[in-house]
C-alpha positions in Angstrom: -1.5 16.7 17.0 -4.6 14.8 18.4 -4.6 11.8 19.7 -7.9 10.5 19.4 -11.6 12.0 18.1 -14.5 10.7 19.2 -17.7 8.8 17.7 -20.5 6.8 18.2 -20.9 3.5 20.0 -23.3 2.3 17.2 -21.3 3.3 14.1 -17.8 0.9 15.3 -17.5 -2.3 13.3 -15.2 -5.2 13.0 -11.8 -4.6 12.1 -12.3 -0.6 13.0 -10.1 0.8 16.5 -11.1 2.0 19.8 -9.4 3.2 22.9 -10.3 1.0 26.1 -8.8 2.1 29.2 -6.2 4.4 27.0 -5.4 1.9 24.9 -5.8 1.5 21.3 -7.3 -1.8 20.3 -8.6 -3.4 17.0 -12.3 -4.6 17.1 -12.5 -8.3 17.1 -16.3 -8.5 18.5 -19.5 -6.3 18.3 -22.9 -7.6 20.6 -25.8 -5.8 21.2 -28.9 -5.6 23.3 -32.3 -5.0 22.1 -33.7 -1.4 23.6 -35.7 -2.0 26.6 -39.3 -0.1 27.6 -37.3 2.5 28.9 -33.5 2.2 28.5 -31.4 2.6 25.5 -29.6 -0.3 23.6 -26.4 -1.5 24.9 -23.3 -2.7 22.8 -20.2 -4.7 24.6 -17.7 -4.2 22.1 -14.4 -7.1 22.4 -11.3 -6.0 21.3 -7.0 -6.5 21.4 -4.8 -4.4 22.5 -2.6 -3.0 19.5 0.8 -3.1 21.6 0.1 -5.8 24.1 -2.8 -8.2 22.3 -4.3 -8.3 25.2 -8.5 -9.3 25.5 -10.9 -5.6 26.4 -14.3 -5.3 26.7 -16.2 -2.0 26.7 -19.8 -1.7 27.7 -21.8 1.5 26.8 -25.3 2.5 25.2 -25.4 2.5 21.7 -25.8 6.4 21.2 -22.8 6.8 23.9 -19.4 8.6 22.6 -16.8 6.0 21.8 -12.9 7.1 21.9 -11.2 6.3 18.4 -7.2 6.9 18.0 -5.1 8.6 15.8 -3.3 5.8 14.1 -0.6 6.7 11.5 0.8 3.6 9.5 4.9 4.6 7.7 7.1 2.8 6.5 11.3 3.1 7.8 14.2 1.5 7.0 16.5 -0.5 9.6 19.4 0.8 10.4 20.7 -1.2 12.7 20.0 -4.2 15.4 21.2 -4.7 18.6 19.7 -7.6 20.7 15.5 -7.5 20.8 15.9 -3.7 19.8 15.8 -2.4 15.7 16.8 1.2 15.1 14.9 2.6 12.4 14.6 5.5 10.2 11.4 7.1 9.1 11.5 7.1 5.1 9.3 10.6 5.0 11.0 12.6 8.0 14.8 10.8 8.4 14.3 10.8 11.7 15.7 7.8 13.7 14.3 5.9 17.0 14.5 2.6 18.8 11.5 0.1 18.4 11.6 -3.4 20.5 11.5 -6.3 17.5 8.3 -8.6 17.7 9.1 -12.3 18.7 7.5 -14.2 15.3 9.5 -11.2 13.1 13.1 -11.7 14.3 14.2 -13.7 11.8 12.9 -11.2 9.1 14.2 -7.8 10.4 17.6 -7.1 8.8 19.8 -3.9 8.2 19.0 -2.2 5.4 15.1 -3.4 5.4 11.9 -1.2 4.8 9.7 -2.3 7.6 6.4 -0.7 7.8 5.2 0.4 11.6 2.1 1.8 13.6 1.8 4.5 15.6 -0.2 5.6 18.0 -0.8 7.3 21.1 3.0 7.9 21.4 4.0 4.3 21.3 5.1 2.1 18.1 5.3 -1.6 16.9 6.6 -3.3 13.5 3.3 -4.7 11.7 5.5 -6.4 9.1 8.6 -6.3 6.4 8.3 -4.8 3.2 10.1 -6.7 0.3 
């Protein structure tokens, strides 16, 4: 499976994903430059990271290739919980794996919950509780 495609600087908006520096980010912030005499328009696109919320920027012409990941929202059901860590079973494929919980969900993750999760670019996070 593919991680990412590719497409055009100019056709990203707000709310969309890019990868920055290999990591997949949610587009917070889209500013471009006029076209000068003889240069193309520029676009510095802001974004946070997926897994680590952390602030990117990425500066390219508008007609440049942009990286866009493969992200694939499921939904799995806790199994069990052992300190920051929730092991969880995918709903379509049964299969099982460890996730770390997110601080401002611990209260919410239980055994026996459908969580729904993100994944991308081999790595995984909890984006929120079902039910």
């Amino acid at each position: 499976m593919t991680e990412k495609v590719f497409g055009v600087m100019k056709d990203l908006k707000v709310g969309k994903y890019v990868l920055i520096d290999d990591v997949p980010c949610r587009i917070v912030g889209i500013e471009s430059s006029a076209p000068g005499k003889h240069g193309a328009a520029k676009m510095r696109v802001t974004a946070m990271g997926i897994f680590d919320s952390q602030k990117r920027t990425l500066l390219k012409p508008a007609d440049a290739d942009a990286e866009i990941p493969i992200i694939e929202r499921k939904t799995g059901q806790v199994v069990s919980i052992s300190g920051d860590n929730a092991q969880i079973m995918d709903l379509a494929d049964y299969s099982t794996f460890e996730i770390t919980i997110p601080q401002d969900m611990k209260n919410e993750v239980a055994a026996g919950k459908e969580v729904e999760y993100m994944e991308s670019m081999g790595k995984k996070i909890i984006m929120r509780v079902r039910g």
